[in-house]
N, C-alpha and C positions, 0 to 999 in steps of 0.2 A: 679578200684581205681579212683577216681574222683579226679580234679585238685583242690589244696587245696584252692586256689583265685578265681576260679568262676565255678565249680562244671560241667565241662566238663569231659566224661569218656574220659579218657587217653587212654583207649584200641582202639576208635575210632579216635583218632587224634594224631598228632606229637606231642612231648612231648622230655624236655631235663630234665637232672638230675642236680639240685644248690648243690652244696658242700662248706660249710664255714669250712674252717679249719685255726686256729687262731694259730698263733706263735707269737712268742718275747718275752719280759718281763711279761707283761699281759696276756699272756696266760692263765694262770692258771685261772685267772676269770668267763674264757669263756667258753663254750662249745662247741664243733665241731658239725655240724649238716647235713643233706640231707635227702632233699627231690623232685621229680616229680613234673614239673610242665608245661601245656603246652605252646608251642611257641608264642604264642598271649599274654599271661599274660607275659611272658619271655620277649617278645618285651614291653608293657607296662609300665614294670617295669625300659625300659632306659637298659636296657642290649642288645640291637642291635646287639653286635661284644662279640663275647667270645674265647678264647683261646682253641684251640680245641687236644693241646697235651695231650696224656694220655687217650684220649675217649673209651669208649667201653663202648656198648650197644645201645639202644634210640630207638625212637620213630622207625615208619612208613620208614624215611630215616635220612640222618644225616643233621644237623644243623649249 
C-alpha cells in the first residue's frame, strides 16, 4: 500500500495511522475516517508531536 501523499510503499518505511473522529453538535455532518501515512508526509503536514495514548500497531518502530 502506497502512502496516499507521495506514493512511498508503506511496507518499506515508518508509517503512523491519522484517525478523524468527529464529535459534538456537528457531528453528524461529518464522517469519521483513517487512513496510513508515512512519517515524512506526517511531519510535513505540521503534525510533529501526536498523542501517543491508545497506540497499537505501526510502522517499522513506534513514532
Amino acid at each position: 500500500e502506497p502512502c496516499p501523499r507521495c506514493g512511498q510503499d508503506l511496507e518499506q518505511t515508518d508509517w503512523a495511522k491519522l484517525r478523524a473522529v468527529h464529535d459534538g453538535p456537528s457531528a453528524a455532518g461529518y464522517r469519521d475516517s483513517e487512513k496510513r501515512m508515512c512519517v515524512d508526509c506526517l511531519a510535513a503536514l505540521g503534525m510533529l508531536e501526536f498523542e501517543m495514548n491508545g497506540v497499537s500497531g505501526g510502522g517499522q518502530r513506534s513514532v
